[in-house]
N, CA, C and O atoms as a CHARMM CRD file, in Angstrom:
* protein
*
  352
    1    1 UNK  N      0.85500  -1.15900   0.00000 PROA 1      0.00000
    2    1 UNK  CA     0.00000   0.00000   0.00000 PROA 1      0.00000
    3    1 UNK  C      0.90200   1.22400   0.00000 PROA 1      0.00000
    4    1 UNK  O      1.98300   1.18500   0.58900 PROA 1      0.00000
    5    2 UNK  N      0.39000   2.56200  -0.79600 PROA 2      0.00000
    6    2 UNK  CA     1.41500   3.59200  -1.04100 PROA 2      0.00000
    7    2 UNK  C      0.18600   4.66400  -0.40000 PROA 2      0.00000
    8    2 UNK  O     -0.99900   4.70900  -0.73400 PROA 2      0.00000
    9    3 UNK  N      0.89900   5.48900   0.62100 PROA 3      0.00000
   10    3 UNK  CA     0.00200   6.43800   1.03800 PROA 3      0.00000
   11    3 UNK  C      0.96100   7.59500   1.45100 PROA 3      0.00000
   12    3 UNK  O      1.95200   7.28600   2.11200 PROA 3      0.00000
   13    4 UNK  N      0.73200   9.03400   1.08600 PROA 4      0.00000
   14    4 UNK  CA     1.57000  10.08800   1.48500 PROA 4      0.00000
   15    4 UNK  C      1.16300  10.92600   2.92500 PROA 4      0.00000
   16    4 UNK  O      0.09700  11.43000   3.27900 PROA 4      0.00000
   17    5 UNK  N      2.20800  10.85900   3.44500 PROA 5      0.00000
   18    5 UNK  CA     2.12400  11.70300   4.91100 PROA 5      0.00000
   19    5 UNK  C      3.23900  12.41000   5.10500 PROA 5      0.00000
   20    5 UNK  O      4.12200  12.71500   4.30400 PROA 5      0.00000
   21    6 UNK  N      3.10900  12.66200   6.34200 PROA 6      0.00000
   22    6 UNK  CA     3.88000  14.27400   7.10200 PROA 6      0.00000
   23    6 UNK  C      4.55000  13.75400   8.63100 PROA 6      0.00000
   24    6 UNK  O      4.28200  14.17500   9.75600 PROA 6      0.00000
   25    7 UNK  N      5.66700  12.52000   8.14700 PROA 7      0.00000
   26    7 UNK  CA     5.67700  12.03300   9.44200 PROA 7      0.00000
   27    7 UNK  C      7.48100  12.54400   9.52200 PROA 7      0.00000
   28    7 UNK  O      7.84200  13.19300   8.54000 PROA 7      0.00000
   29    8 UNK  N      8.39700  12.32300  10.44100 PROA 8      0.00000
   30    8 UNK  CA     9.31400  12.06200  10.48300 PROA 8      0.00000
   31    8 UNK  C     10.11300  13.33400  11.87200 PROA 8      0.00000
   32    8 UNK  O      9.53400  14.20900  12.51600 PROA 8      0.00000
   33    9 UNK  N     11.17800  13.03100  11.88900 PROA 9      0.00000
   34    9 UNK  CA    12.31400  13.52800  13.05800 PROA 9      0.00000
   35    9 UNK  C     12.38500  15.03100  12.93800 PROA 9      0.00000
   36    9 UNK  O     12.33400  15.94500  13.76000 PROA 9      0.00000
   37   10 UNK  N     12.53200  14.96200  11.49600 PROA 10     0.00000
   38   10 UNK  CA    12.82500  16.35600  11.08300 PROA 10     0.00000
   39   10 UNK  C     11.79200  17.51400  10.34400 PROA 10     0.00000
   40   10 UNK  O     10.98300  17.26400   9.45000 PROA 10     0.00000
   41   11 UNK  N     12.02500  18.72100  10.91400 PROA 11     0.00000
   42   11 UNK  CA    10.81000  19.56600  10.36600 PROA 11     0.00000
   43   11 UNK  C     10.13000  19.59200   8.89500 PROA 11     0.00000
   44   11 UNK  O      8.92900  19.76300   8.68800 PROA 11     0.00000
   45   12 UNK  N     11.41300  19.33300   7.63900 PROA 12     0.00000
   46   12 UNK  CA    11.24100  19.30200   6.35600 PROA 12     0.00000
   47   12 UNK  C     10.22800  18.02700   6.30400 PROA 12     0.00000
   48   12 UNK  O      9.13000  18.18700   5.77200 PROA 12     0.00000
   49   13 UNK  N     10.60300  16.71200   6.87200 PROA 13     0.00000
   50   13 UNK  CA     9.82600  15.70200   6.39600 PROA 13     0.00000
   51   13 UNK  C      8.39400  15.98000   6.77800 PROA 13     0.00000
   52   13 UNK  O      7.47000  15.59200   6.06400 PROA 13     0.00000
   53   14 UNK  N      8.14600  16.84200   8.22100 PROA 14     0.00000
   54   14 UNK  CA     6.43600  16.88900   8.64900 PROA 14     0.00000
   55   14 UNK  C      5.61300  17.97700   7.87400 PROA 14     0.00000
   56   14 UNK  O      4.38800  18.03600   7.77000 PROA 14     0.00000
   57   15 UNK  N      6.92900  19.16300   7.14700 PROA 15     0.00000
   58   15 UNK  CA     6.05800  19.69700   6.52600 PROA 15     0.00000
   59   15 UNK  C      6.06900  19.61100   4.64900 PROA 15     0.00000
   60   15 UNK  O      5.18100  20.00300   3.89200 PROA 15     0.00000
   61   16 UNK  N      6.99900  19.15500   4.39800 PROA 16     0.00000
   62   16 UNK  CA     7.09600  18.40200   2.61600 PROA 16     0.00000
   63   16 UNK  C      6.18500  17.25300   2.99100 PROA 16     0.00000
   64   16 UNK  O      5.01600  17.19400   2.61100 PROA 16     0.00000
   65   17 UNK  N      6.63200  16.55400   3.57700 PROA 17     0.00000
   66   17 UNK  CA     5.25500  14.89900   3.10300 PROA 17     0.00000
   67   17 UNK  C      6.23100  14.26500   2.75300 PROA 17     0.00000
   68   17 UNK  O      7.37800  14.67200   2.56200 PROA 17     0.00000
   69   18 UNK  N      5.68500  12.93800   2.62600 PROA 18     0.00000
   70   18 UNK  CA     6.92200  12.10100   1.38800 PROA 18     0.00000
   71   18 UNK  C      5.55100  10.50000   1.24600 PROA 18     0.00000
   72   18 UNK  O      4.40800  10.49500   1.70300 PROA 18     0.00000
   73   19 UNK  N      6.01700   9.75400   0.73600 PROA 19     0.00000
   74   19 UNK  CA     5.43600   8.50200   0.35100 PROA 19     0.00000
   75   19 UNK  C      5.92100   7.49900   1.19400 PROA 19     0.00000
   76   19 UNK  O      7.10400   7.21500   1.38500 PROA 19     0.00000
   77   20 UNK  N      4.52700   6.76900   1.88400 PROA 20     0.00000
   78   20 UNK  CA     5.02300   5.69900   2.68900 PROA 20     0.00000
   79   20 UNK  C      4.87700   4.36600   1.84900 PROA 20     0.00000
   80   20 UNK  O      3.85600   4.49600   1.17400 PROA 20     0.00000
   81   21 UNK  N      5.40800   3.26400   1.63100 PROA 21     0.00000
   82   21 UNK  CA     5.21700   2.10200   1.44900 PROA 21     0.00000
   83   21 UNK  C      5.16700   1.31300   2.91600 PROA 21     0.00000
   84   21 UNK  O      6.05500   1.30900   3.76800 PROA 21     0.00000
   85   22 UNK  N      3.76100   0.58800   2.96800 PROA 22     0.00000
   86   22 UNK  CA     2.99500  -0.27500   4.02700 PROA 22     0.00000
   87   22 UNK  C      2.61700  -1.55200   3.71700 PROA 22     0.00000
   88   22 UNK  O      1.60200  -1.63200   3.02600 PROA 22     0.00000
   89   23 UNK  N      3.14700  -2.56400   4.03500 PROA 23     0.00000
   90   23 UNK  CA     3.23900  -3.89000   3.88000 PROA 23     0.00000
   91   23 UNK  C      2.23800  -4.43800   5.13600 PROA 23     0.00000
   92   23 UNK  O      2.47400  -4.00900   6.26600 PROA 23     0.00000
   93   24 UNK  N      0.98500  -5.50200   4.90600 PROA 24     0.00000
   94   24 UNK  CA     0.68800  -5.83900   6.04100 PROA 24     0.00000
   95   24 UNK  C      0.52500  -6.78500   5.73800 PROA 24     0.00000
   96   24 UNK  O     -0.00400  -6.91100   4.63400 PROA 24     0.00000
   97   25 UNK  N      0.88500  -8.06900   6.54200 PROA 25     0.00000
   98   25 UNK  CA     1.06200  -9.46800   6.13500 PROA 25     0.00000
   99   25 UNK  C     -0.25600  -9.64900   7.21400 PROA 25     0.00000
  100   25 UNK  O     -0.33900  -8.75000   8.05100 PROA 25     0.00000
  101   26 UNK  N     -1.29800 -10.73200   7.27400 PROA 26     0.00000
  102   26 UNK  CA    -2.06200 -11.47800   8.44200 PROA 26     0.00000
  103   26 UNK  C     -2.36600 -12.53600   8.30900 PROA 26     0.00000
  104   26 UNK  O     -2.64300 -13.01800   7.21000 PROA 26     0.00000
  105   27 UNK  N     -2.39300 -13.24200   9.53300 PROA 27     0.00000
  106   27 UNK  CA    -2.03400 -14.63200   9.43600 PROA 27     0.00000
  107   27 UNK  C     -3.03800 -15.32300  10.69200 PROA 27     0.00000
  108   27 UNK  O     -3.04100 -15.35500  11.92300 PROA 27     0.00000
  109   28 UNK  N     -3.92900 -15.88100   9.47800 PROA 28     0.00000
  110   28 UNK  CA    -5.36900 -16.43600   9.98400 PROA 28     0.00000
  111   28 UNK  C     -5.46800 -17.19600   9.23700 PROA 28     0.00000
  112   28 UNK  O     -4.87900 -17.35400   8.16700 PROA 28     0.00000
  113   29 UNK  N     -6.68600 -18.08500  10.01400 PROA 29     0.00000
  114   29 UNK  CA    -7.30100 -19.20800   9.52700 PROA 29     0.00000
  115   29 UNK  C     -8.23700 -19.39600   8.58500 PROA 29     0.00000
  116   29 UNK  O     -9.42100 -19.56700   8.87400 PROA 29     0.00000
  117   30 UNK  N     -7.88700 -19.38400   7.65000 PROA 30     0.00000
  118   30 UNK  CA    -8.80200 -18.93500   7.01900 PROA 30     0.00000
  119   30 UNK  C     -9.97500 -20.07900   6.05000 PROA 30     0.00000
  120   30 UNK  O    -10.84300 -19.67300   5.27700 PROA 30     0.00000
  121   31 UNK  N     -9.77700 -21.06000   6.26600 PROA 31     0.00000
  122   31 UNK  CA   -10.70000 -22.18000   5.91500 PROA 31     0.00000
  123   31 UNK  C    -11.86000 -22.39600   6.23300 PROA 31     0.00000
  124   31 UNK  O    -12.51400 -23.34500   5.79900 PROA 31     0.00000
  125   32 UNK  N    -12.15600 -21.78700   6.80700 PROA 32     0.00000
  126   32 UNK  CA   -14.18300 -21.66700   6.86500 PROA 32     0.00000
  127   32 UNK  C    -14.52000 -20.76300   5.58400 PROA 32     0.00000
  128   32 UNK  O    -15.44100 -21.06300   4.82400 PROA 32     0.00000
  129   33 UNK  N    -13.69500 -19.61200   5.39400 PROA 33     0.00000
  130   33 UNK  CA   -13.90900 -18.75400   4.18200 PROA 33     0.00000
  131   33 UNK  C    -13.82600 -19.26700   2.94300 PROA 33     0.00000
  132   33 UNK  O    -14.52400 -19.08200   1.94600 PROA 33     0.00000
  133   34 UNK  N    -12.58800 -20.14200   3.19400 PROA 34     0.00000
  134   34 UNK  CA   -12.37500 -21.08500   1.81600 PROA 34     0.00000
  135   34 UNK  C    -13.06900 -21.86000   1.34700 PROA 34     0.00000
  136   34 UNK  O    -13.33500 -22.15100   0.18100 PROA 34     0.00000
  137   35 UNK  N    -13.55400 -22.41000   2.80000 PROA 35     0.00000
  138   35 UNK  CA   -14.77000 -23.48800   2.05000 PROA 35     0.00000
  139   35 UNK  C    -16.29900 -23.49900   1.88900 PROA 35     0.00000
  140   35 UNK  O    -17.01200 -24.35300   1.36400 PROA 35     0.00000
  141   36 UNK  N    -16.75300 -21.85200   2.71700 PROA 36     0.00000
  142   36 UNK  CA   -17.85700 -21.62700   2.36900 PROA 36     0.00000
  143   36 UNK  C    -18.17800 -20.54300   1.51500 PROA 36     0.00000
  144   36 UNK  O    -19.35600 -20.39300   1.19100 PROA 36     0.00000
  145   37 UNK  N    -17.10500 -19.58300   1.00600 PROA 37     0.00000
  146   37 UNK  CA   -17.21200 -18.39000  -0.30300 PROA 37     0.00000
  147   37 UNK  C    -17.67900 -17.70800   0.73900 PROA 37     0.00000
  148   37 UNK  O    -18.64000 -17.18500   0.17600 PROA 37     0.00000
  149   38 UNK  N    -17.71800 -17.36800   1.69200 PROA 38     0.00000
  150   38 UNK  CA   -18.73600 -16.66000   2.70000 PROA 38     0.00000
  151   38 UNK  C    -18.21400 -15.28700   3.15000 PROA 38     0.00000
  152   38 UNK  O    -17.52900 -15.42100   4.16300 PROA 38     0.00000
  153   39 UNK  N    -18.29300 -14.21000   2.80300 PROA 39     0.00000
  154   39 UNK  CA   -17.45400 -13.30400   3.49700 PROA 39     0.00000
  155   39 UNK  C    -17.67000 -12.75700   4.66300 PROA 39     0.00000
  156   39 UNK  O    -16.97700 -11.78400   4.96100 PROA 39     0.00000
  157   40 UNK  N    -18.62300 -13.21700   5.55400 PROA 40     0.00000
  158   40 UNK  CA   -18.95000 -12.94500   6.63500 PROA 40     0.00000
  159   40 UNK  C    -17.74900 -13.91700   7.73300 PROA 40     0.00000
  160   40 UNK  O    -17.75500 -13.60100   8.92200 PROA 40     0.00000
  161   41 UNK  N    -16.90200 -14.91000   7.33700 PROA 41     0.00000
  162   41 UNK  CA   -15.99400 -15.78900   7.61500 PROA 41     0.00000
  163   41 UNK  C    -14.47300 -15.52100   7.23000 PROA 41     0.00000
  164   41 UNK  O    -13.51500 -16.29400   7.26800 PROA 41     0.00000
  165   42 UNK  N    -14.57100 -13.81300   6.74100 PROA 42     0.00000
  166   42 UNK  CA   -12.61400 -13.66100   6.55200 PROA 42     0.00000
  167   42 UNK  C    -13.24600 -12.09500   7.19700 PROA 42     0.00000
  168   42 UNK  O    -14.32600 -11.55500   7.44000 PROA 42     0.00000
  169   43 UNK  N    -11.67900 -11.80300   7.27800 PROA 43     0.00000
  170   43 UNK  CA   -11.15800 -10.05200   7.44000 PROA 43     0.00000
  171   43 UNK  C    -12.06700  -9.36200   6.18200 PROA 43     0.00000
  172   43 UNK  O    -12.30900  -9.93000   5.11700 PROA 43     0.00000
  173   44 UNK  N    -12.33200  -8.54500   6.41200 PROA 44     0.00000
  174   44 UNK  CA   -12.55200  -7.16900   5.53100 PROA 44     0.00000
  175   44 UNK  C    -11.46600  -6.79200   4.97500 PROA 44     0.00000
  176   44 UNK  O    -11.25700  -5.70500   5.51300 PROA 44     0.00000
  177   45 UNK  N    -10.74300  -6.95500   4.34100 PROA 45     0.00000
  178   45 UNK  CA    -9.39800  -6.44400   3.68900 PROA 45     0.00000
  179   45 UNK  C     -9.51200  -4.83800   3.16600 PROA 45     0.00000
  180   45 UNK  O     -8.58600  -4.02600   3.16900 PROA 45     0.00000
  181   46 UNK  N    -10.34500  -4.69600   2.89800 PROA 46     0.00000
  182   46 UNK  CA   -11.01000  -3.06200   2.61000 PROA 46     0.00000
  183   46 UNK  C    -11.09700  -2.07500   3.99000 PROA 46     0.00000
  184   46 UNK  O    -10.63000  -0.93600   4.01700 PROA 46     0.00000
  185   47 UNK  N    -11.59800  -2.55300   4.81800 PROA 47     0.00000
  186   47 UNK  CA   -11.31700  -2.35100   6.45700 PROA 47     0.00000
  187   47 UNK  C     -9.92800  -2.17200   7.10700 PROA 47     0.00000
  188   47 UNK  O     -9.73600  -1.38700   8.03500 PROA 47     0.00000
  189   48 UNK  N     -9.11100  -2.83800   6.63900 PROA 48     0.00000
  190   48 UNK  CA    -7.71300  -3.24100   7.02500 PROA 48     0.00000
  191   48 UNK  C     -7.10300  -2.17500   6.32600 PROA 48     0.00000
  192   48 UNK  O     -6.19800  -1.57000   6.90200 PROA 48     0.00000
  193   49 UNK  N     -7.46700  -1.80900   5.08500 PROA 49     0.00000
  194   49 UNK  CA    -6.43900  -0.46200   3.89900 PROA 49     0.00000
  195   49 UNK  C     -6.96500   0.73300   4.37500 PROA 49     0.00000
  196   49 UNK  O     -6.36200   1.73700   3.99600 PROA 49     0.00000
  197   50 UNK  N     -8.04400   0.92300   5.19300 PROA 50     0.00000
  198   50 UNK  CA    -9.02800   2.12400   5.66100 PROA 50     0.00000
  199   50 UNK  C     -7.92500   2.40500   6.94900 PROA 50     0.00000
  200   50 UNK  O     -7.06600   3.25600   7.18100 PROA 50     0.00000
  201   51 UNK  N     -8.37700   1.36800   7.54600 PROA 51     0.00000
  202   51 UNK  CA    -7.35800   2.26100   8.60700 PROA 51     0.00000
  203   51 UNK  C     -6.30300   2.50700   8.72300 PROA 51     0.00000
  204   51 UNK  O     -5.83000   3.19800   9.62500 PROA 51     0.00000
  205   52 UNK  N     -5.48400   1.78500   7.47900 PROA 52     0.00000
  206   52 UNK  CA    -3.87900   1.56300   7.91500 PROA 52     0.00000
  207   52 UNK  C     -3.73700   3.09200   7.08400 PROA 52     0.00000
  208   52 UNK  O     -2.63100   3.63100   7.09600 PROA 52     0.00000
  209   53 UNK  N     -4.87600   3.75800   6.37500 PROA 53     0.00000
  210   53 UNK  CA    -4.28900   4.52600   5.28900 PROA 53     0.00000
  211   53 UNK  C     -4.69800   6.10300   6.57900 PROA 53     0.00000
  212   53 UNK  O     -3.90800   7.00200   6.86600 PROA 53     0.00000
  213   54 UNK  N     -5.62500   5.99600   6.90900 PROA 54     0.00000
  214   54 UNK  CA    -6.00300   6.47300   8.08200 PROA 54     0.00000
  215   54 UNK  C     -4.72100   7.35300   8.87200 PROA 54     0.00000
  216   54 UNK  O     -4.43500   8.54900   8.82000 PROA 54     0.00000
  217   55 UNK  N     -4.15600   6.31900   9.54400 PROA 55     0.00000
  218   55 UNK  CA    -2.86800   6.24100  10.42200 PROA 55     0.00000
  219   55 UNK  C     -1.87900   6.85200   9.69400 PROA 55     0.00000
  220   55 UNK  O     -1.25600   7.85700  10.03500 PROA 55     0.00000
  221   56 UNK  N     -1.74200   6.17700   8.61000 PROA 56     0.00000
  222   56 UNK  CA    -0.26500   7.10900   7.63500 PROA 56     0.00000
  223   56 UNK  C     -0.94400   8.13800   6.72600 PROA 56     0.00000
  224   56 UNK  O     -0.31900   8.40300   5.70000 PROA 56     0.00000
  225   57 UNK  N     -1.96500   8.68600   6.89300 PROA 57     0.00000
  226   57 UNK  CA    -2.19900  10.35500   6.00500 PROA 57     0.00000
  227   57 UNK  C     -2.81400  10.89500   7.20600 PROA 57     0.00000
  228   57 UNK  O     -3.50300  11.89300   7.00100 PROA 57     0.00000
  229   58 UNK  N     -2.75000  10.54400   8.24500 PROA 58     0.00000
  230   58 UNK  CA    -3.46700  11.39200   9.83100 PROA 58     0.00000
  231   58 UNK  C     -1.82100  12.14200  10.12100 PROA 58     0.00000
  232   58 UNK  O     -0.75300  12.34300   9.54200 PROA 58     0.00000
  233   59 UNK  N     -2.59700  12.39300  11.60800 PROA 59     0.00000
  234   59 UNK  CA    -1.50400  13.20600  12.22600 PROA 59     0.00000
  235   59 UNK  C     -0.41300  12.73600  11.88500 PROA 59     0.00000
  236   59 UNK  O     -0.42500  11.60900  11.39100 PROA 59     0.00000
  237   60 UNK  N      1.06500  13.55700  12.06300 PROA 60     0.00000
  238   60 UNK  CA     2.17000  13.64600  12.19300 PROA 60     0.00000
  239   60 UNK  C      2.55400  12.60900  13.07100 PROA 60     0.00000
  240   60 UNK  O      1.58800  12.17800  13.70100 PROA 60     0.00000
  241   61 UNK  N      3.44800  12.14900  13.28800 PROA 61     0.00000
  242   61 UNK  CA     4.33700  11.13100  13.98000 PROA 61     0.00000
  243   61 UNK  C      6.04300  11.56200  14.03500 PROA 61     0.00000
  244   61 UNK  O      6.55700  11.43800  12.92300 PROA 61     0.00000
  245   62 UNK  N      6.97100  12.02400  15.07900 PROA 62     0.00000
  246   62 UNK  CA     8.13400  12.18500  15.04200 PROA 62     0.00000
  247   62 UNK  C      8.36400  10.91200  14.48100 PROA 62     0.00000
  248   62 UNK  O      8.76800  11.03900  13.32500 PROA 62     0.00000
  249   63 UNK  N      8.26400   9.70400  14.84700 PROA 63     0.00000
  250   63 UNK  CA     8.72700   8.20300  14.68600 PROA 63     0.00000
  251   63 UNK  C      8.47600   7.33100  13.79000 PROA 63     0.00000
  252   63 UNK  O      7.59800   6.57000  14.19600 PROA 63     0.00000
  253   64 UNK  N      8.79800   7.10300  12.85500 PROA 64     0.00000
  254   64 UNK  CA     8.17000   5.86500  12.27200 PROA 64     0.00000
  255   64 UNK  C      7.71900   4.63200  12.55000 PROA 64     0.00000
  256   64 UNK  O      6.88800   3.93500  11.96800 PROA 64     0.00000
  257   65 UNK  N      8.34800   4.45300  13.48000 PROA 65     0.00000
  258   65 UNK  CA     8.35100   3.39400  14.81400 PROA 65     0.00000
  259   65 UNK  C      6.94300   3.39900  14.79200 PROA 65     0.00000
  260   65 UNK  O      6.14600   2.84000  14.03800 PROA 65     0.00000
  261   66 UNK  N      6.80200   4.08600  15.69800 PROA 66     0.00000
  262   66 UNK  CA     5.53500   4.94800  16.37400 PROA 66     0.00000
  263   66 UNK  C      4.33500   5.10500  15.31900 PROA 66     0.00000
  264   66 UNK  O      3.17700   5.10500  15.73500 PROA 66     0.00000
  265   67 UNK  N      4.62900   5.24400  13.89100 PROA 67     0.00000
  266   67 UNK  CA     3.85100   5.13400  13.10300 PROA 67     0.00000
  267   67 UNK  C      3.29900   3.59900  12.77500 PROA 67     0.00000
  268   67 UNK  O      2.16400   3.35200  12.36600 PROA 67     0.00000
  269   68 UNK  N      4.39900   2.56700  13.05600 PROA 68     0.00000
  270   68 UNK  CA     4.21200   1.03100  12.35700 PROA 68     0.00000
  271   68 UNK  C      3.65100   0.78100  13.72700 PROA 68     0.00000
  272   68 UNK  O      2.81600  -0.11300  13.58800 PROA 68     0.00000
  273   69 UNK  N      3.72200   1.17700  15.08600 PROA 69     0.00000
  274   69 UNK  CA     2.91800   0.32400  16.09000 PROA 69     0.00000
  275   69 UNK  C      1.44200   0.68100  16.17000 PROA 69     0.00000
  276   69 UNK  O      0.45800   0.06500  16.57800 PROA 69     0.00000
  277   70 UNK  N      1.66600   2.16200  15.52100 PROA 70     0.00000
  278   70 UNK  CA    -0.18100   2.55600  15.70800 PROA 70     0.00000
  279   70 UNK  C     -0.97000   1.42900  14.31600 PROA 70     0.00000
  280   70 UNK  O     -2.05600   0.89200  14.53400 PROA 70     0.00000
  281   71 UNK  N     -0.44800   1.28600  13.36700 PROA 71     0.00000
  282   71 UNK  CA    -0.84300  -0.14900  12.48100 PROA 71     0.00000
  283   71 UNK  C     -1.03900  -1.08000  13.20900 PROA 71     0.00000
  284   71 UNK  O     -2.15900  -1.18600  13.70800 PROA 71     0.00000
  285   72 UNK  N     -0.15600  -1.92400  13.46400 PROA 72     0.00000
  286   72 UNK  CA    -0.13500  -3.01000  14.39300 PROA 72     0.00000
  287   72 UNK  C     -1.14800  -3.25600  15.45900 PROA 72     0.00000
  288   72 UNK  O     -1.70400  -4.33300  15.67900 PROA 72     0.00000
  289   73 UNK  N     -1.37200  -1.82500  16.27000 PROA 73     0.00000
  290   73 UNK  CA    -2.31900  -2.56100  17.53700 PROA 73     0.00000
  291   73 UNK  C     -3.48500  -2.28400  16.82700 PROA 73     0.00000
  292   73 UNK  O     -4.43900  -3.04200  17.00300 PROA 73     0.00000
  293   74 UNK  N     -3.60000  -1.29000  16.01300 PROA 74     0.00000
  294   74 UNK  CA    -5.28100  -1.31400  14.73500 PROA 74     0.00000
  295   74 UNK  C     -5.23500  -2.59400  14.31600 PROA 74     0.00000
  296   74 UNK  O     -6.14700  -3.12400  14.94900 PROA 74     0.00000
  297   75 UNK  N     -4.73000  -3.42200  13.63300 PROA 75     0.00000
  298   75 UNK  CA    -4.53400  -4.62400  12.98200 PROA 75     0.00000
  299   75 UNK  C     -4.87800  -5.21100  13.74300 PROA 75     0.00000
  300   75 UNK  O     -5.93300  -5.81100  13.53500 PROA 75     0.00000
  301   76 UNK  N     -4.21800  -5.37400  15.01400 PROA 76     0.00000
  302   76 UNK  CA    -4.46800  -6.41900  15.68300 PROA 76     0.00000
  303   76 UNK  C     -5.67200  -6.80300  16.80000 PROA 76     0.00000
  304   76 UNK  O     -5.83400  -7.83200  17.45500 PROA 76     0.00000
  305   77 UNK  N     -6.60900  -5.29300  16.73800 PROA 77     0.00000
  306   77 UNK  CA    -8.22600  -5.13100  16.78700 PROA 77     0.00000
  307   77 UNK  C     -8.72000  -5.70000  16.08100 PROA 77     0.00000
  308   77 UNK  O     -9.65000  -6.34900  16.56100 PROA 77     0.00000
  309   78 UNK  N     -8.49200  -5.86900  14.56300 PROA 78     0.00000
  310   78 UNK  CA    -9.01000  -6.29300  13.54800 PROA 78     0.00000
  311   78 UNK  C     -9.20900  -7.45600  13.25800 PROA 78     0.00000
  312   78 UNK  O    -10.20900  -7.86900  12.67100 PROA 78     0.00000
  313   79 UNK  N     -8.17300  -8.19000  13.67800 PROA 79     0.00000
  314   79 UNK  CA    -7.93700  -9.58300  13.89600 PROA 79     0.00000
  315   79 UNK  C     -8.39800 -10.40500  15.28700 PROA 79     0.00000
  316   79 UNK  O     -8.90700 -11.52500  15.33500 PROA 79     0.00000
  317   80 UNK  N     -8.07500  -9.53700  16.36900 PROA 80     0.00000
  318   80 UNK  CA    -8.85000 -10.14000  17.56500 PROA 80     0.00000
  319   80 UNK  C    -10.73400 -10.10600  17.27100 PROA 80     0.00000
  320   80 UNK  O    -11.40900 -10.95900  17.84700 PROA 80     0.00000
  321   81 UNK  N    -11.39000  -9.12100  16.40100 PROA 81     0.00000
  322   81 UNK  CA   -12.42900  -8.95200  16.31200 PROA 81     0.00000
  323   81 UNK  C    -12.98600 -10.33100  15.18300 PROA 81     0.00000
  324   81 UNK  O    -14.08800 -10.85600  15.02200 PROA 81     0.00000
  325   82 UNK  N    -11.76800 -10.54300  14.61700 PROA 82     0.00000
  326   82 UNK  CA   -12.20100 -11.80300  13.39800 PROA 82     0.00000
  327   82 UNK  C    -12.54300 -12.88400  14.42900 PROA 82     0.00000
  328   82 UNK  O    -13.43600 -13.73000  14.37900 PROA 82     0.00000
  329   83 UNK  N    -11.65700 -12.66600  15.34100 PROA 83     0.00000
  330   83 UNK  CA   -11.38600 -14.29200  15.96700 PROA 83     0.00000
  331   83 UNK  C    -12.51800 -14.41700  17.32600 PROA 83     0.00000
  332   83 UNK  O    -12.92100 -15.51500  17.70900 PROA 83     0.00000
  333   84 UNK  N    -12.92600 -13.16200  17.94100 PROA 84     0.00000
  334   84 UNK  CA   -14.48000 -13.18800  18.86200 PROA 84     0.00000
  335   84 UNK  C    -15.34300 -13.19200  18.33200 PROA 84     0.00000
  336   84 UNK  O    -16.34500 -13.03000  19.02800 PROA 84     0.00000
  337   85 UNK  N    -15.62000 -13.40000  16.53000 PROA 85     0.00000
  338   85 UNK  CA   -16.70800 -13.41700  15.72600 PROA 85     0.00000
  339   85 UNK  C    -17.03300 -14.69100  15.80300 PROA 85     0.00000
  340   85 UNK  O    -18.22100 -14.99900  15.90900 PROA 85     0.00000
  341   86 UNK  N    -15.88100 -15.80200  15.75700 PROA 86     0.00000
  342   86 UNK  CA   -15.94300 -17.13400  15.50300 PROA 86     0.00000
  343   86 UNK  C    -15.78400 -17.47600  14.57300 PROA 86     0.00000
  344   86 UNK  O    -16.21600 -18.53000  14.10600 PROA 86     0.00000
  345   87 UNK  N    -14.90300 -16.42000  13.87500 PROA 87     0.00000
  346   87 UNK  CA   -14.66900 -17.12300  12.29300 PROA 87     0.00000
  347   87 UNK  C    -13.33700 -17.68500  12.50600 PROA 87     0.00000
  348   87 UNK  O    -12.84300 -18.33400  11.58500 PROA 87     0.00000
  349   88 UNK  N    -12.81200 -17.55600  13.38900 PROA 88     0.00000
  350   88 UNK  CA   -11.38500 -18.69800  13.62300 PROA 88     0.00000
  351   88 UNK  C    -11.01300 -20.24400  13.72300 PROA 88     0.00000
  352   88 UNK  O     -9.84400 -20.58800  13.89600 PROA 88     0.00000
């Protein structure tokens, strides 16, 4: 995923912008989906690009760090919410 923001250490990067490249790998079970076509039984993957795009064109971040953990614990709402659905 390619999304432009205003993140970084230095003043030029928060106020030029630049292009993030965002990789999100997830790793679920996903064979109820497989075997029933059902999409009520996987992730929203459309859900998952919403927020991650969210996070990297929102506020500023000194950190990039700090930028990949605010992904991560979103993601990993996303995924705990797959798995209290019972699609796990």
């Amino acid at each position: 995923m390619q999304f432009y923001g205003y993140h970084g250490a230095l003043e030029e990067e928060r106020r030029i912008g630049q292009r993030f490249d965002v990789d999100v790998s997830l790793i679920l079970d996903l064979y109820r989906a497989g075997s029933t076509d059902r999409l009520d039984q996987t992730v929203n993957y459309a859900d998952v690009y919403t927020k991650v795009k969210e996070i990297v064109e929102g506020p500023p971040c000194a950190l990039i760090e700090h930028v990949a953990e605010k992904i991560a614990e979103t993601v990993c709402k996303i995924i705990l919410w797959f798995a209290n659905a019972g699609c796990m």
